[in-house]
DOTILO-602529 format. One record per residue: residue in three letters; x, y, z of N, C-alpha, C in turn. Coordinates in steps of 0.1 Angstrom, whole numbers, plus 5000, padded with zeros to 4 digits. Example, Ala and Ser with C-alpha at 12.3 -4.5 7.8 and 13.67 -1.06 7.14 Angstrom:
<nodes>
ALA513249435078512349555078513249675078SER512849785071513749895071512950005079
</nodes>
This chain:
<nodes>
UNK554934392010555034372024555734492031UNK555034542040555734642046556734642054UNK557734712059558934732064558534662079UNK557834652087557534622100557334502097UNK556334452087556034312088557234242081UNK557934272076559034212068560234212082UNK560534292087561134272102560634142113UNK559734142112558834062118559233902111UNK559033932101559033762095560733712097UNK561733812096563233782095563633762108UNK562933852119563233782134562433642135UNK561433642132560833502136561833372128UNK561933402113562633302108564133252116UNK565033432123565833392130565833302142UNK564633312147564333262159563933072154UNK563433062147563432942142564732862142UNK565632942136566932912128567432872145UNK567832952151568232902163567232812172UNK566332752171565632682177566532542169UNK566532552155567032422151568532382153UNK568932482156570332462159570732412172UNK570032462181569732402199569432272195UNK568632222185567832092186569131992184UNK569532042174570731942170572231992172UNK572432072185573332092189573431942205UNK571731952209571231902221571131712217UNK570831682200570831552193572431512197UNK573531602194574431542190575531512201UNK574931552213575331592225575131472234UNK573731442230573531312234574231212233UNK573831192216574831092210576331082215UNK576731202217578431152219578331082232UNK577631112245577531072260577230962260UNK576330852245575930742247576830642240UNK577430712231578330612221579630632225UNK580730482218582230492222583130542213UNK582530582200583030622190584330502183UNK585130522173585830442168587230472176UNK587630312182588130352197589630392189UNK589930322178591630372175591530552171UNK590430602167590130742164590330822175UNK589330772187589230842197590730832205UNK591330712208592630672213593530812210UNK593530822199594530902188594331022196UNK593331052189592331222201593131252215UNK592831182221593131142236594431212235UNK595131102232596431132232597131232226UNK596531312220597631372207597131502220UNK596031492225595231662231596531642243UNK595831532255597331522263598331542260UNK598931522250600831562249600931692243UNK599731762241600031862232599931952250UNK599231902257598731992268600331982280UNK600631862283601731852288602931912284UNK603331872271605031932265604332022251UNK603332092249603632172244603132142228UNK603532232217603432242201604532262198UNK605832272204606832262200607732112197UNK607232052207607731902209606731802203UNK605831822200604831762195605331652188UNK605231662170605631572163607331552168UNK607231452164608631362168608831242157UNK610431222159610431072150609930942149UNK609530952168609130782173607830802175UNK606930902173605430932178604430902168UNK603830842167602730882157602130972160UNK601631052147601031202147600631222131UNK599831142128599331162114598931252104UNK597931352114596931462115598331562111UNK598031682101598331802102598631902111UNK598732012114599132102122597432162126UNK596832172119595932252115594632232129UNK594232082133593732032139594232022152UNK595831972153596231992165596132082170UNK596032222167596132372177594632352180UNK593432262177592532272181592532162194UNK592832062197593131982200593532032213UNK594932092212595932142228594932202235UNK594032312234592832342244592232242249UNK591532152245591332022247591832002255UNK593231952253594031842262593831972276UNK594232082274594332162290593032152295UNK592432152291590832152297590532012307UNK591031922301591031752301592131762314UNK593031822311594431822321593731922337UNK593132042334592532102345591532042351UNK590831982341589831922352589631762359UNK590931682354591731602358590131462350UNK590431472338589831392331590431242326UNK589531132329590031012326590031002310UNK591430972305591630942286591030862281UNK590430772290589030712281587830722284UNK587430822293585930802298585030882292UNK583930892293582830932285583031122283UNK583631172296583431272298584631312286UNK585431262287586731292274586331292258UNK585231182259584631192247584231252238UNK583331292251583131462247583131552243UNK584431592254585031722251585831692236UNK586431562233586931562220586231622207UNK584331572210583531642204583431762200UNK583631832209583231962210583532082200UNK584532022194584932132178584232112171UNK584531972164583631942150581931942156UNK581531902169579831992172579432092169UNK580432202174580132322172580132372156UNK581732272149581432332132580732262129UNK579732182131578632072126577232212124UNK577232262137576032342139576532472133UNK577732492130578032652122578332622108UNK577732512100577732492087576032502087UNK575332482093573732442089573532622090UNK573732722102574032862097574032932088UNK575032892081575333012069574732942052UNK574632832057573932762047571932812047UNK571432822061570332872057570333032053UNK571433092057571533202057571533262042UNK572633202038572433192019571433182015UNK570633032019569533012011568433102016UNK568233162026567133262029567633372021UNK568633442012568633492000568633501989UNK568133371986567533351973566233271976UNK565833211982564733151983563733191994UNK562433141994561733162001562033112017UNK561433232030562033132040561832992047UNK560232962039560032802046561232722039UNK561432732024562932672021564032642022UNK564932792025565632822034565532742051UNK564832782053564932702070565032522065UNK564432472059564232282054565532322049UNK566432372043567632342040568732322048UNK568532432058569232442071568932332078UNK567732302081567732182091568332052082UNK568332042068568931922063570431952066UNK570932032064572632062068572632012089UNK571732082097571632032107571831842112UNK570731822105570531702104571031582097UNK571431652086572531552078573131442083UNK572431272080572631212091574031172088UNK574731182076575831102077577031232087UNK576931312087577731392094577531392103UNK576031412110576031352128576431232129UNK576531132119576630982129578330992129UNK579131102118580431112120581331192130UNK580431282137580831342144580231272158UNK579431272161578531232174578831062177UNK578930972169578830852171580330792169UNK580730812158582430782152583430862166UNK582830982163583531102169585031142162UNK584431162149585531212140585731372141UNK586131392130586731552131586431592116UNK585731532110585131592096584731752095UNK583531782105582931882109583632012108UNK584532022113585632162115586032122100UNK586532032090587132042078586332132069UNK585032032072584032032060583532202061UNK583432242077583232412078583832452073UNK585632472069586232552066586232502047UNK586032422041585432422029584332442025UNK583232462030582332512024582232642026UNK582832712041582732842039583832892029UNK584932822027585532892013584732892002UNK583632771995583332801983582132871982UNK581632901997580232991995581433151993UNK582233141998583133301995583033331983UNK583633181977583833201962582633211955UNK581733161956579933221950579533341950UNK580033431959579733571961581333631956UNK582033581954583333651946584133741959UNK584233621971585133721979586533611982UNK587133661973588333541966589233531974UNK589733621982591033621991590433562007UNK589233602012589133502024588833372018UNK587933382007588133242006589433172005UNK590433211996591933161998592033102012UNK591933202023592633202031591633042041UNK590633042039589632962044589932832039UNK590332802028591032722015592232662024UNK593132722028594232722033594132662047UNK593732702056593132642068592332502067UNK591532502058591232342056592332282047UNK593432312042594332222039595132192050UNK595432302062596232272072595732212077UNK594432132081593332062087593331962082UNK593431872071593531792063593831782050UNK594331672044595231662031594431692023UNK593531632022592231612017591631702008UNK591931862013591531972008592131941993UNK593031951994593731881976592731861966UNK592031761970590531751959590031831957UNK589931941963589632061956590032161953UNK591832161952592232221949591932261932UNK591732141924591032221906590232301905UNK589032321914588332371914588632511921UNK589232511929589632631934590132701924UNK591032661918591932701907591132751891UNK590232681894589232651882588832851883UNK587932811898587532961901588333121900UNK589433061901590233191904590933251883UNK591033111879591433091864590733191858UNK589533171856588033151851587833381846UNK588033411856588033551851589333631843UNK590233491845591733531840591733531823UNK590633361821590633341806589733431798UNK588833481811587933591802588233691797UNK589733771802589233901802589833941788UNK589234021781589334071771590534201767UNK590934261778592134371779592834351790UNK593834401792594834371797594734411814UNK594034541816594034551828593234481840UNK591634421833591434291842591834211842UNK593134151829593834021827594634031842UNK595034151840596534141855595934211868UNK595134241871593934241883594034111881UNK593434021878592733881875594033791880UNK595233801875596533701878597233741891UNK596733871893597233951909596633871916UNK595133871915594333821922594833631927UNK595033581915595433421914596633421927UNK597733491922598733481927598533511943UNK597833581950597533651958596733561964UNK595633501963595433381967596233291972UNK596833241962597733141965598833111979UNK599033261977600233311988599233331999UNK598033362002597333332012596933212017UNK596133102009596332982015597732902021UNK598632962009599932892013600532942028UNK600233052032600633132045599733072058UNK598433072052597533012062598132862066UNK598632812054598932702065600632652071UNK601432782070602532842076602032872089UNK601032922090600933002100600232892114UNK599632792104598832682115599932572119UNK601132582110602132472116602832552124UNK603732682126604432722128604832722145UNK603632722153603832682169604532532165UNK604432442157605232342157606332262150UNK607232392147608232442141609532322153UNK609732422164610532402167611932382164UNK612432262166613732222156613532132147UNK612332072144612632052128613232062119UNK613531982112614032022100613632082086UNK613632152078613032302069612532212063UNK612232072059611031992052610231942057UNK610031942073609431862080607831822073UNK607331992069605831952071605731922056UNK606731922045606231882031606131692037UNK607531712044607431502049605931492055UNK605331532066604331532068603331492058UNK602831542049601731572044602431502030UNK603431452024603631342014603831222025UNK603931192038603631082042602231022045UNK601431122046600031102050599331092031UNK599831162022599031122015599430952008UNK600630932011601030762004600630662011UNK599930712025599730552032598330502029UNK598130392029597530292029596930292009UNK598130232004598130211987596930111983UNK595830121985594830071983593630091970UNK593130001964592130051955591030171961UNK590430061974589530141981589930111997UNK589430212006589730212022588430222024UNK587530122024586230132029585830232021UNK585730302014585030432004584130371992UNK582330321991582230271989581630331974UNK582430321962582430391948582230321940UNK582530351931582830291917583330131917UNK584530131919585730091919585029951930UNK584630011944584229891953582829831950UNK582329871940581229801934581429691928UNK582829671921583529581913584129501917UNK584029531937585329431942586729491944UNK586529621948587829681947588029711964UNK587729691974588029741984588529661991UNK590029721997591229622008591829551996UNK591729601981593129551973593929611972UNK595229551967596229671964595729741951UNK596829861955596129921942596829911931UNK597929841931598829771922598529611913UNK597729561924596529431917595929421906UNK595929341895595029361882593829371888UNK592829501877591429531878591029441866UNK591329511854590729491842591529471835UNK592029371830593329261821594629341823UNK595129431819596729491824596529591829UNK595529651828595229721837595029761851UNK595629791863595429811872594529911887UNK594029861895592929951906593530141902UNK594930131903595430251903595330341891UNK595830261883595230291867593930321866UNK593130211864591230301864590630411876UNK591830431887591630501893591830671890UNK593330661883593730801879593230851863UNK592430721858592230741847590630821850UNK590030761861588930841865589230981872UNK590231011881590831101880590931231872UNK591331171856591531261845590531321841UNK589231181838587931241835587431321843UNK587331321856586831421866586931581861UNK588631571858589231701861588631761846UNK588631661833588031691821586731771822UNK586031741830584731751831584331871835UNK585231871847585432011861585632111843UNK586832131838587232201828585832231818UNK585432161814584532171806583532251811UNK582832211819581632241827582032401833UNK583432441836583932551840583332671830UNK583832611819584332661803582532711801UNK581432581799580732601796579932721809UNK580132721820579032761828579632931830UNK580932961828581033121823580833151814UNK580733061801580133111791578733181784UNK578233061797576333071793575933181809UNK577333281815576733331825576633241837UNK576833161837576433071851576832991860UNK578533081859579432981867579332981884UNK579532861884578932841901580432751911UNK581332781913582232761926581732651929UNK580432651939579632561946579232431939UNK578332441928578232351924579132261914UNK580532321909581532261903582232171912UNK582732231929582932181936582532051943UNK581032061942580031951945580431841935UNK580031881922580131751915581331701913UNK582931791914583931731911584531671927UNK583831681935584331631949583631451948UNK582731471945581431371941582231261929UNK582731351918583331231909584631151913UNK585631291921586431231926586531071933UNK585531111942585231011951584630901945UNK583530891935583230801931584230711919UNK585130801913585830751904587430691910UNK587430721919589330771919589230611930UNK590830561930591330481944591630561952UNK591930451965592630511976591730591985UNK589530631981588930651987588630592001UNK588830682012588330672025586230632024UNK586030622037584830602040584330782042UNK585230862049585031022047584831142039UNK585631062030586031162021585331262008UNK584131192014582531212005581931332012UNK582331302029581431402034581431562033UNK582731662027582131732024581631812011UNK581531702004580931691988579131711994UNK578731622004576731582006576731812011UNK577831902018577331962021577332092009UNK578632052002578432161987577332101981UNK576832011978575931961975574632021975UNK574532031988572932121998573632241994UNK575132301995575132441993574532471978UNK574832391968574532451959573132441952UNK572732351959571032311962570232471968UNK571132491974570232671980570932761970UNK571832731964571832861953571132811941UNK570432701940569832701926568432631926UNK568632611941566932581941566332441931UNK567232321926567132241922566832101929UNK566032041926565531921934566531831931UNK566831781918568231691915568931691919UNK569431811930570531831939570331811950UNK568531801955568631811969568031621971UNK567731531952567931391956568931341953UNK570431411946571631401953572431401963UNK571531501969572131491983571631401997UNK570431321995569631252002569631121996UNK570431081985570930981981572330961989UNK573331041983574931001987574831022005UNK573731162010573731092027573830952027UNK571930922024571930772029573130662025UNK573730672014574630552014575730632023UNK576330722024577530772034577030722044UNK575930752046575230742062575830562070UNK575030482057575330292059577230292058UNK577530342046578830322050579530332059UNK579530442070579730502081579730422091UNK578630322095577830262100578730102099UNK578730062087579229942085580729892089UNK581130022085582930042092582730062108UNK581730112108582430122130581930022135UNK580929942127580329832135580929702134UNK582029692124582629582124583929662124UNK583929752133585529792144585629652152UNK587129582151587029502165586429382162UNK585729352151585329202151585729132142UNK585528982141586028912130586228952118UNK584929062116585029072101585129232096UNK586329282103586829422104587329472092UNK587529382081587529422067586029412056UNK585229392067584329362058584029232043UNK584829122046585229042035583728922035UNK583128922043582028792044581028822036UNK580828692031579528722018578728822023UNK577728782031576628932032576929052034UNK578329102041578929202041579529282026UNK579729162016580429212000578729231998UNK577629171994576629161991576329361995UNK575929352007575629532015576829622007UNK577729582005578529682002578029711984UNK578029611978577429641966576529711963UNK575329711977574229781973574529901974UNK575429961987575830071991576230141976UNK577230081972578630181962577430141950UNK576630081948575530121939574530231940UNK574230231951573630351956574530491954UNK575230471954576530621960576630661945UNK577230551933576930591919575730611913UNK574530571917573430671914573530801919UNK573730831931573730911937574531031926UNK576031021925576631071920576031091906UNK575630991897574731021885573731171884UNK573131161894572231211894572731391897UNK574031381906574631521908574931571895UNK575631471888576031461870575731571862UNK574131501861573331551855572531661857UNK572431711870572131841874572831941872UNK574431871872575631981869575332011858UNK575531911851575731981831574332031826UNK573431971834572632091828572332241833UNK572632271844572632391851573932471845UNK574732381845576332491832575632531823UNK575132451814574432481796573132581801
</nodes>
């Protein structure tokens, strides 16, 4: 192909690429102006943007306030509230909705980007572009951001652009990208092994000494970057605190709600595990929490192995380790949200464009659609009788769901370990 026609085909593809991004920048736009979203979610939004707009990031958290969310989200938030505050916006009305939208929209449509962008480097461009529009269109992420009106979108951006860093081996923004989605939510934690896995991984290889300590520079050096990044996203909300504040923060957010399952429909809620304690017998003395961290272990076993094997045979992949151990976590572990899957469906499609594997891309069109119903089943019985979902045909659908979701996960499984070997 010649130099002119090959210019030709890269502007056109680009022009594509942004046609689809208008499309479902324009879908989700809609959606938020028609829907009420999950009103204790949005409530929360409302308010946390207001107070941050009126008194500031210094006064913010307090003793008597609820403020659950990290630091990380809030500095996104305070624009918000001034915007809301200048243009003398009502805290419940459509138009507030909105604007609450308007981050996780924009990281919704700046994940489908660099995701085609990738894959138009290794693949062909009609591929490339179908992968982008599935990241576009990913329904369980639009119905989370556009309909819920969550805040997944800005998380799930700042983790996959760390592990696409780490696929191309640019280790310190990724750190730092790492770090910002922890300040953004706890959550990032689940992937902290795998981060670690990544950074380990050229440390156990090296054979002499001076890649060994490049290699542990490098670890260390990381570390102190994410850990700074999210110094740096609390630190407008310093104030007078006291010098533990944000470890209390973020160990109070990760112990609440001690449950098997929180609507997260897995393993575990296939069996009847969702809205128990997680202290409740599962399986004779054994407990929800127990089969939970014992799935836990296996996860991390697996992560290890699969690490081990996939630098060994040349073919260690960030992305796809990430995918499946985000994926087991969730299917195996308690204490799963209804969210906490969603940015597993987009390492998922990332790693689907670095390998060009179908098992990955009916992995990822599996765990959508049950993310998708799950999503769906929680906001629709927001508010009604059956707000735990406890009524026979409600346990019935959930079964099918968290059966779905562990095929789904099966099937990521087995794409993993065979693409390591």
């Amino acid at each position: 192909m010649s130099t002119c026609s090959a210019s030709h085909s890269t502007r056109r593809w680009r022009l594509s690429l942004a046609a689809l991004l208008l499309a479902a920048l324009a879908v989700r736009c809609g959606l938020a102006l028609v829907s009420e979203g999950y009103s204790s979610d949005v409530a929360c939004f409302s308010a946390w943007a207001l107070r941050l707009a009126e008194g500031g990031p210094a006064a913010f958290y307090a003793p008597d306030y609820f403020a659950d969310y990290p630091p990380g989200y809030m500095l996104l938030l305070w624009p918000v509230g001034l915007a809301a505050r200048a243009l003398g916006l009502d805290a419940s009305g459509k138009a507030m909705g909105l604007l609450i939208c308007v981050w996780p929209i924009l990281c919704d449509i700046g994940l489908a980007a660099p995701i085609g962008l990738f894959a138009r480097r290794r693949l062909d461009g009609r591929r490339a572009l179908r992968l982008a529009a599935f990241a576009a269109f990913c329904p369980a992420l639009l119905y989370d951001t556009a309909v819920w009106k969550q805040v997944d979108g800005v998380f799930c951006l700042a983790i996959i652009a760390a592990f696409l860093c780490l696929e191309e081996k640019k280790w310190l923004p990724a750190a730092v990208l790492y770090g910002f989605a922890l300040a953004l939510k706890p959550q990032a934690l689940l992937f902290g092994p795998v981060l670690a896995a990544a950074f380990l991984a050229p440390l156990l290889a090296a054979r002499q000494r001076r890649p060994a300590l490049a290699a542990l520079g490098r670890g260390a050096a990381g570390a102190a970057l994410a850990l700074a990044a999210v110094l740096v996203c609390a630190a407008p909300f310093w104030g007078d605190q006291p010098a533990d504040w944000l470890w209390d923060k973020y160990a109070a957010t990760a112990s609440s709600y001690p449950y098997a399952s929180v609507n997260g429909y897995n393993l575990l809620t296939l069996f009847g595990a969702n809205w128990q304690p997680q202290d409740a017998p599962a399986l004779g003395p054994l407990t929800w929490q127990a089969l939970g961290t014992a799935g836990i272990a296996a996860a991390t076993a697996a992560l290890v192995y699969l690490a081990w094997r996939g630098w060994k045979a040349g073919r260690f992949s960030p992305l796809l380790l990430a995918a499946f151990y985000g994926a087991a976590v969730f299917t195996l572990s308690h204490r799963m949200h209804e969210r906490y899957i969603l940015p597993t469906l987009l390492l998922t499609l990332a790693a689907a464009a670095r390998w060009g594997d179908r098992r990955l891309l009916g992995a990822f069109g599996l765990l959508s659609l049950s993310s998708l119903v799950n999503l769906a089943m929680v906001l629709t019985s927001n508010g009604t009788d059956d707000q735990f979902l406890a009524s026979a045909p409600a346990v019935v659908m959930i079964r099918i769901v968290s059966a779905a979701e562990v095929a789904g996960f099966a099937l990521l499984a087995r794409a993993a370990f065979a693409l390591c070997r």
